[in-house]
C-alpha positions in Angstrom: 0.0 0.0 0.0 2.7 2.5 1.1 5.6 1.4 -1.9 4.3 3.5 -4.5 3.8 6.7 -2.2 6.5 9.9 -2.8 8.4 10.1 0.3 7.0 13.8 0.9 3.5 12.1 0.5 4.1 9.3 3.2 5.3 12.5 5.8 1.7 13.9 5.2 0.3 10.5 5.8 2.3 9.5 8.6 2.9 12.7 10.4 0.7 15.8 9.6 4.0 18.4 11.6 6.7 18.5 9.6 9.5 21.0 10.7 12.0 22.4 8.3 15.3 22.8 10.4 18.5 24.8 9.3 21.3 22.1 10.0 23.8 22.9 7.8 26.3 24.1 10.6 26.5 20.6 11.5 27.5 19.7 7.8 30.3 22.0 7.8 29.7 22.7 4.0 29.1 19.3 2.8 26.0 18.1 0.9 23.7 16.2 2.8 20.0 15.5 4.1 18.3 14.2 7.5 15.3 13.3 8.7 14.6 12.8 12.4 11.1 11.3 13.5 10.0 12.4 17.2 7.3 9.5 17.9 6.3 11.2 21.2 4.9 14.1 19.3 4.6 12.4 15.4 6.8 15.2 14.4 9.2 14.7 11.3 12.3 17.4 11.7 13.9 17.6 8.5 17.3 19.1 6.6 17.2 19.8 3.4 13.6 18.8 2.6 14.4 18.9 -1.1 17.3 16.4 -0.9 15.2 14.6 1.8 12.2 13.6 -1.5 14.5 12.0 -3.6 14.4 8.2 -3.8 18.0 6.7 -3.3 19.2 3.3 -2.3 20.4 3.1 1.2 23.8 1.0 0.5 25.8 1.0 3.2 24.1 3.3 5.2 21.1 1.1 5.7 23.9 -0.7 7.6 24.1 1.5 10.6 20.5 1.2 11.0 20.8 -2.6 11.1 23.5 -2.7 13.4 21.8 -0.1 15.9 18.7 -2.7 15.7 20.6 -5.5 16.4 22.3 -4.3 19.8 18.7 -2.4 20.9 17.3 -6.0 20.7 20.3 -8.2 21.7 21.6 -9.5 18.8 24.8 -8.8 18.4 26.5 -7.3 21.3 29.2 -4.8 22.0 31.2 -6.6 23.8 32.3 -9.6 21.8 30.5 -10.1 18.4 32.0 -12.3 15.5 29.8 -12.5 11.8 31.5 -15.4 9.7 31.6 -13.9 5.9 32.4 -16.3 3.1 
């Protein structure tokens, strides 16, 4: 139901507040987007909203979400975690 929805159209859906926030001083001149969801308030903070539409393929950093997941639910942990790669 949701796949063939534009990303600015699932924000509307999802969560009605949508903030524009200047963040660029944390990107020290480099070209970049974010999008931070506050679930306590359904409220989407976002940098560079234009950036922020475009449909890309996380890569690598879909990793970082993946690897947060797995130590929030136990997974993996930090202390001594070995992944066998052939």
């Amino acid at each position: 139901m949701y796949g063939n929805m534009s990303p600015s159209r699932l924000l509307r859906y999802f969560a009605p507040i949508t903030t524009v926030e200047d963040l660029s001083s944390f990107f020290k001149g480099l070209l970049g987007k974010i999008g931070l969801y506050n679930s306590s308030n359904k409220q989407y903070q976002i940098y560079n909203r234009e950036m922020s539409e475009q449909r890309i393929s996380p890569n690598s950093t879909f990793k970082i979400f993946s690897a947060l997941f797995a130590l929030g639910s136990n997974v993996i942990s930090t202390y001594n975690n070995e992944q066998v790669w052939d």
